[in-house]
C-alpha positions in Angstrom: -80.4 -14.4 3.1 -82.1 -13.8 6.7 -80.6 -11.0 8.2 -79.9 -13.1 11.1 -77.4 -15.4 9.2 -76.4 -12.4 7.1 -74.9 -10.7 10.2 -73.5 -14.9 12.2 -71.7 -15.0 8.6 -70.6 -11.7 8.0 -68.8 -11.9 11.5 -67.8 -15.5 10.9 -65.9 -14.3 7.9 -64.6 -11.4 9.4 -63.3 -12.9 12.4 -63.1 -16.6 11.9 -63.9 -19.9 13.9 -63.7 -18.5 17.0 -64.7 -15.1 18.1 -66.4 -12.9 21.3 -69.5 -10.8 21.4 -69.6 -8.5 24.3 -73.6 -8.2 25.3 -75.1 -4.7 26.8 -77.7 -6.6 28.0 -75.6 -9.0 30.1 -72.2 -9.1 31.9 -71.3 -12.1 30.3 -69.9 -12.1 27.1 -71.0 -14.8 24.1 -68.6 -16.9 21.9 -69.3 -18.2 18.8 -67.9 -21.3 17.4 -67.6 -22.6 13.9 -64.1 -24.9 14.5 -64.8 -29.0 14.9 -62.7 -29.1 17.8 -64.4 -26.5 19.8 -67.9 -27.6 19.2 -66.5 -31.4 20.3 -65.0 -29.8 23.0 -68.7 -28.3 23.9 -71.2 -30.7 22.9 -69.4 -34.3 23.6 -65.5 -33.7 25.6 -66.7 -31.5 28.2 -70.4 -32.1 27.9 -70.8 -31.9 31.7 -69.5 -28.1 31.7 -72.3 -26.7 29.4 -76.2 -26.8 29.8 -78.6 -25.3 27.7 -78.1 -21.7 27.0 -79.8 -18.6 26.3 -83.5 -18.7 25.0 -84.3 -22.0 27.0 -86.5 -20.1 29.4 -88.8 -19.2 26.6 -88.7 -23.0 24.8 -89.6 -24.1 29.0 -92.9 -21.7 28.0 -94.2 -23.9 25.3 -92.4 -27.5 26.3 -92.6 -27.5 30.2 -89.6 -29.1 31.8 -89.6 -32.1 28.6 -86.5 -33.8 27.3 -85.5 -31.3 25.1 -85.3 -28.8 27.7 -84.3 -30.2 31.1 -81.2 -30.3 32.7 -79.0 -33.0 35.0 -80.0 -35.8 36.7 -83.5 -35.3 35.6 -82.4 -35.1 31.7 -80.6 -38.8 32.5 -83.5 -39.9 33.9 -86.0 -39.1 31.2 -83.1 -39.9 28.5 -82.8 -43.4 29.8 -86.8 -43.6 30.3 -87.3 -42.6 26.7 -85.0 -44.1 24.6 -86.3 -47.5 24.2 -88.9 -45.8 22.4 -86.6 -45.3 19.2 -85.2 -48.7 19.6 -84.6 -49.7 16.3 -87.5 -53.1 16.6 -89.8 -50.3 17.4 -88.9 -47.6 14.2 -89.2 -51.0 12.0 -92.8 -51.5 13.6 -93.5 -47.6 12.8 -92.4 -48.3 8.8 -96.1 -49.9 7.5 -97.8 -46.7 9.3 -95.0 -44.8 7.4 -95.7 -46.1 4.5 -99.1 -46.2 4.6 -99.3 -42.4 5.6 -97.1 -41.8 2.4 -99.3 -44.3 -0.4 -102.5 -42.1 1.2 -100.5 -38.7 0.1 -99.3 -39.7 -3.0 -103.2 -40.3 -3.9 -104.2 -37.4 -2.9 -101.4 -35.7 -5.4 -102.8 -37.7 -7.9 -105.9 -36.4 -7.7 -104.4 -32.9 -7.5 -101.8 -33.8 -10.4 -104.9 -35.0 -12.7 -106.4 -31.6 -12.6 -103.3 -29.7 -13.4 -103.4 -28.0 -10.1 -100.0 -26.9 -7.7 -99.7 -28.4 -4.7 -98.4 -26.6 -1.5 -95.7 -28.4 -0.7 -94.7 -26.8 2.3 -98.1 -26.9 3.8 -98.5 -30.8 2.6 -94.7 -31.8 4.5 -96.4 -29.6 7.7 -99.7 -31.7 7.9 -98.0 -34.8 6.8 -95.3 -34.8 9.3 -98.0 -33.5 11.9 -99.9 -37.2 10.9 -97.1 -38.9 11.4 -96.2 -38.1 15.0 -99.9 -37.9 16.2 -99.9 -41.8 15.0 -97.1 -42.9 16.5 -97.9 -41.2 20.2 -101.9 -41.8 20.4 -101.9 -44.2 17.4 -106.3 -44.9 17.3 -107.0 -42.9 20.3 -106.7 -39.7 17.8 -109.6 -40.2 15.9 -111.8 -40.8 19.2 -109.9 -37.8 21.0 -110.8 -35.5 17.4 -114.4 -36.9 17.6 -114.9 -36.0 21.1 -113.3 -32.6 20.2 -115.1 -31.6 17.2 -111.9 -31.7 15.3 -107.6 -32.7 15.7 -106.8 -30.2 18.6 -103.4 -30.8 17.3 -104.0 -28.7 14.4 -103.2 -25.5 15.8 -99.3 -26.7 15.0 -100.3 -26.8 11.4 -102.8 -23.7 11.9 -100.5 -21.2 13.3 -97.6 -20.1 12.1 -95.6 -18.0 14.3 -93.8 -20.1 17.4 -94.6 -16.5 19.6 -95.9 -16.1 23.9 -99.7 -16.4 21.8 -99.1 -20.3 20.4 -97.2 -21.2 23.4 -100.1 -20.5 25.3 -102.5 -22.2 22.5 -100.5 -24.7 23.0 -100.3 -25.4 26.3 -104.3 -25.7 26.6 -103.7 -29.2 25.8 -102.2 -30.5 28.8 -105.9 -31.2 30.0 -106.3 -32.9 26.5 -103.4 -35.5 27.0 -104.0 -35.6 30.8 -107.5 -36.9 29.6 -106.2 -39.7 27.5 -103.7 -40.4 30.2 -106.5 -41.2 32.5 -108.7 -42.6 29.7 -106.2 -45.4 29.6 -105.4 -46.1 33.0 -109.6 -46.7 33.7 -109.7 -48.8 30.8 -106.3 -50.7 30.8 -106.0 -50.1 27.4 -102.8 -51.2 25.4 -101.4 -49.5 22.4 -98.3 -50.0 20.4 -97.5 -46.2 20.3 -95.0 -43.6 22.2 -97.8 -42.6 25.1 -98.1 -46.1 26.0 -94.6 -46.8 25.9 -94.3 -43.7 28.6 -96.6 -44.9 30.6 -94.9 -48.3 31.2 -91.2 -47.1 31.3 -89.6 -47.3 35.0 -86.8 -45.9 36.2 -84.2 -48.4 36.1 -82.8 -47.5 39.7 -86.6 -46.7 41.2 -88.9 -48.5 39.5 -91.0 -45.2 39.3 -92.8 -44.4 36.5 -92.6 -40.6 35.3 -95.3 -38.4 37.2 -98.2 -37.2 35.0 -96.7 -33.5 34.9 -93.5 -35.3 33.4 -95.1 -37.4 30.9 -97.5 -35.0 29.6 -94.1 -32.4 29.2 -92.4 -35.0 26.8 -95.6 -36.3 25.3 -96.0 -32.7 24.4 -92.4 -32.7 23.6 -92.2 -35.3 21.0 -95.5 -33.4 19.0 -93.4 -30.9 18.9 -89.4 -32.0 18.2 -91.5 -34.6 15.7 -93.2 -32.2 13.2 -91.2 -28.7 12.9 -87.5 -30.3 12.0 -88.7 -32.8 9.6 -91.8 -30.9 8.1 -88.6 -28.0 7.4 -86.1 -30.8 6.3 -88.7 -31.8 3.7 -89.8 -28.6 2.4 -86.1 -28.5 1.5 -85.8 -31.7 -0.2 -88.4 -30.9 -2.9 -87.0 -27.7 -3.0 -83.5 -28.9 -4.0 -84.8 -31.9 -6.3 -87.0 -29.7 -7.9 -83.5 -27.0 -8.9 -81.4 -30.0 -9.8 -83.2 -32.4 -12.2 -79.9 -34.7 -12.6 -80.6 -35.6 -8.5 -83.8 -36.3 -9.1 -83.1 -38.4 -12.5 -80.9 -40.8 -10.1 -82.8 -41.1 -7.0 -85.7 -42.0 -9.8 -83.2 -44.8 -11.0 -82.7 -46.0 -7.8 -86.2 -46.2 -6.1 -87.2 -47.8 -9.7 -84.9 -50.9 -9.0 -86.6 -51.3 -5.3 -89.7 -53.3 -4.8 -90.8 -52.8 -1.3 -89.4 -49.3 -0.3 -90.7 -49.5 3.4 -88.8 -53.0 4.1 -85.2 -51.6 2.5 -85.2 -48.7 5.0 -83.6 -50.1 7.5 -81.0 -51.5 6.3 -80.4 -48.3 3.8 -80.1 -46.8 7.2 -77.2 -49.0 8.1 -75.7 -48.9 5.2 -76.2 -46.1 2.2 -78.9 -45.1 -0.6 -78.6 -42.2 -2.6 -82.1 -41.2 -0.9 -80.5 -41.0 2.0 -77.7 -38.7 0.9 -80.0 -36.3 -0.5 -81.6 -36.0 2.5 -78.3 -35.5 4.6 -77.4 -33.2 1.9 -80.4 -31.4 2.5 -79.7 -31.2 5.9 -76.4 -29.5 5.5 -77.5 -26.8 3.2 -80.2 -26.6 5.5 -80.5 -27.4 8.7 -83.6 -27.1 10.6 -81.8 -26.1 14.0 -79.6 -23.7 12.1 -78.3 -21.7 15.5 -78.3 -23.9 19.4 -76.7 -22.4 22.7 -74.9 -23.7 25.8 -73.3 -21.7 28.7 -70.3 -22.5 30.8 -70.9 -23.8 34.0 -67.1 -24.0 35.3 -64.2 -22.1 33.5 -63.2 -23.5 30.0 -61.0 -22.7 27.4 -61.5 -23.1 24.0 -59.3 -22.4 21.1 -57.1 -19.5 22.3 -60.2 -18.1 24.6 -60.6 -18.0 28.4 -64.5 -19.1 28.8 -65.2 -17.9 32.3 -68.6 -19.6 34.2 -71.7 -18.0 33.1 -70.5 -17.6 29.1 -72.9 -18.3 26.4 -71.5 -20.0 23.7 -73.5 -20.1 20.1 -73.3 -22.9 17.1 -74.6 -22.7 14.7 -74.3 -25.4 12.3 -76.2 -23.6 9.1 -72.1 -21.8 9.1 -70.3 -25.1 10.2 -72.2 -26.6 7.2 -70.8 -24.3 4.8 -67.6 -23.8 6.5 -65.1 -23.7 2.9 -62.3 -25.5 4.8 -64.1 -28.5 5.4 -66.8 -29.0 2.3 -65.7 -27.7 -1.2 -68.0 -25.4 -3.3 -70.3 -25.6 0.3 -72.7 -23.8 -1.7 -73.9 -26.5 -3.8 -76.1 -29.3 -3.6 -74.1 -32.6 -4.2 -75.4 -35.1 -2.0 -72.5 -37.7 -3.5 -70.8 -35.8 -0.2 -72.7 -38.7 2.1 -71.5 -41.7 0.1 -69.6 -43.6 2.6 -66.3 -43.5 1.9 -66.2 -39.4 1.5 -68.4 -39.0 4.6 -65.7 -41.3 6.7 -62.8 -38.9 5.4 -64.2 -35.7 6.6 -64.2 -34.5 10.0 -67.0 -35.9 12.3 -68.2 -32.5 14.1 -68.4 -30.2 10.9 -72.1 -32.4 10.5 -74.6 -31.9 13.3 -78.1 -31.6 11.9 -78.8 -33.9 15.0 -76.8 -32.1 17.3 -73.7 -34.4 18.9 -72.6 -35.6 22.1 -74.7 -37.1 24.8 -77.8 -34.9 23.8 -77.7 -36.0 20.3 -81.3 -36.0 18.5 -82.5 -39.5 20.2 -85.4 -39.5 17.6 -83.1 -39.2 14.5 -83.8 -42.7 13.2 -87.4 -41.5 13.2 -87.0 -38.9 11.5 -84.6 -40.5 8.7 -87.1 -43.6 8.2 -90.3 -41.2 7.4 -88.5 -39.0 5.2 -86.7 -42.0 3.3 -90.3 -43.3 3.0 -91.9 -40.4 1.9 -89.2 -39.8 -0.7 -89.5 -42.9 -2.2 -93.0 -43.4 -2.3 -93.6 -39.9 -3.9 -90.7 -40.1 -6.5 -91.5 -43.7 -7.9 -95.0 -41.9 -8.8 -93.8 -38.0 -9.6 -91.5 -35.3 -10.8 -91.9 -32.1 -8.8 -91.2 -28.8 -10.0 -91.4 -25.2 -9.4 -94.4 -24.1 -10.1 -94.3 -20.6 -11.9 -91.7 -17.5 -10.6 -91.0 -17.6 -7.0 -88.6 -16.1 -4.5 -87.0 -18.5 -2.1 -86.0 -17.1 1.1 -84.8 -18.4 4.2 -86.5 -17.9 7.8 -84.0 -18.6 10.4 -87.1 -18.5 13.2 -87.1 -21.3 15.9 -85.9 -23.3 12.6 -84.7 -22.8 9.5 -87.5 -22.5 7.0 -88.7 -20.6 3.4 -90.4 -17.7 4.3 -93.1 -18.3 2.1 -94.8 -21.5 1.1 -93.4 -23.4 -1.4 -95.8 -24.5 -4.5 -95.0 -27.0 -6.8 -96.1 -28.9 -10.1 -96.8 -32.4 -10.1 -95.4 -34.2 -12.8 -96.7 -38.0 -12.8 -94.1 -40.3 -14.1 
């Protein structure tokens, strides 16, 4: 285990749901939560007492002042600007590109599969997820923007590994890249059915102003970003666990079998329940990509039997809350018959936030649920995945939850 989530667990079963870490460093002190009713409290009850907490500075650094980072009336602002964007008529629009992306994968593992060779599948779910978003926010404009700059500047997500001061900088050199494309489109009054375009046209519905070019670079930037890490993580994790528990994979096998047209039953699989998408919210519980999130106190609080005086970080993490033994038996093991409908509407709504809750909920977690159903379904109708020879799985609890090394795995054709 990560030494990080060695030492949140190690206090979380020494001192229990609810407990207070004095900091040299400040004259605050931290609490961290693992009970329901406390993170509730937080994240949706009193939502208007907390903003984001320690380590936003440094997220500011790589994101600007995006969605993901801002704060108060601006954060309603861009919120209301950007959720038609993740309407579902728009994520059922997305699905063919979805799909398509997936069929042009699964041929490449053919290939691969034909000569006997591994694939990385941790470096496949980074570069596929990495497709994926650059499609849906410049759709064709990518391949003119990689021609005119010898190459996806983009890449460097894929490229780089560590999220350190050195990528955020990288990074940031491509404000004058999407400022380009920005202005590209205005001179040419060019129409696309992606997210830029979308951004460009929203108003603000008390205004009519549209966001200024620093803003919608920040969450054009932003949705690169939120939309590759947490899914190309959440994936890695899928095959991971298919691949350990071959009974899994024999019924999710049954059940894309019996489907026709995998990219047109998504929605409604969304709406209602598929065993695909219970392995993926399994998945998401064991483990989470935003395995640790903070907020601090603007006004006093009190939570549980604890005075939260202004200024008071509080940490959640939800890779503990996942595995929390009060509220999901034998949390240790993958059963992803935990997500069939009837068992999930039993169990307590806010031991379960892979998304996060409240008011600042994940607003593209459709999008990220319809790729990955897509994906799954497309690549086990044509394989079996397994480990491929003796490695070490170990977790990374960096800016997400990860395996510290790359995962490499057999293809199997069915």
């Amino acid at each position: 285990m990560d030494d990080k989530l060695e030492y949140l667990w190690t206090f979380f079963s020494r001192y229990g749901d609810i407990y207070r870490v004095r900091r040299p460093s400040s004259e605050a002190d931290t609490y961290v939560i693992n009970d329901p009713a406390a993170v509730k409290q937080v994240l949706v009850s009193n939502h208007r007492n907390y903003t984001k907490g320690i380590g936003i500075d440094r997220v500011k650094i790589l994101l600007g002042n995006g969605i993901m980072v801002s704060e108060g009336e601006l954060w309603k602002r861009q919120r209301r600007m950007i959720q038609p964007c993740f309407q579902r008529a728009v994520i059922e629009r997305f699905c063919s590109q979805f799909h398509n992306r997936s069929l042009e994968l699964v041929g490449q593992w053919s290939r691969l599969a034909a000569c006997g060779e591994p694939v990385n599948i941790t470096a496949e779910m980074s570069r596929f997820t990495l497709q994926i978003i650059l499609d849906a926010v410049f759709s064709t404009d990518l391949e003119r923007l990689s021609q005119d700059t010898v190459g996806n500047p983009f890449h460097i997500i894929t490229s780089e590994s560590g999220r350190d001061l050195r990528f955020a900088v990288k990074f940031r050199a491509l404000v004058p890249v999407v400022a380009g494309l920005i202005e590209q489109r205005r001179r040419e009054g060019s129409e696309y059915f992606d997210f830029l375009s979308m951004l460009m046209a929203a108003r603000d519905r008390d205004t009519g102003a549209p966001m200024d070019e620093r803003q919608l670079i920040d969450e054009v930037l932003t949705l690169v970003v939120a939309g590759h890490e947490t899914t190309a993580s959440a994936l890695n994790w899928v095959w991971y666990l298919l691949s350990m528990h071959p009974d899994a994979e024999e019924r999710l096998h049954q059940e894309v079998d019996s489907r026709e047209c995998p990219e047109k039953l998504l929605l409604d699989d969304l709406l209602t329940s598929s065993y695909a998408e219970q392995v993926i919210r399994e998945a998401l519980r064991l483990y989470p990509p935003g395995w640790l999130f903070t907020r601090r106190a603007i006004a006093h609080d009190r939570l549980g039997g604890y005075e939260v005086p202004p200024g008071t970080d509080i940490f959640i993490s939800p890779y503990l809350l996942h595995r929390h033994p009060a509220h999901w038996p034998e949390a240790d093991a993958f059963r992803p018959e935990r997500f069939e409908p009837e068992v999930a509407r039993s169990r307590e709504r806010y031991v379960y936030i892979p998304f996060v809750a409240g008011p600042r909920h994940c607003v593209g977690e459709s999008f990220a649920m319809a790729e990955m159903l897509i994906l799954l379904r497309v690549a086990a109708r044509r394989f079996r995945l397994r480990m491929a020879g003796s490695q070490t799985v170990e977790l990374d609890a960096g800016v997400n939850l990860r395996t510290r090394h790359p995962l490499f795995m057999q293809l199997q054709p069915r």
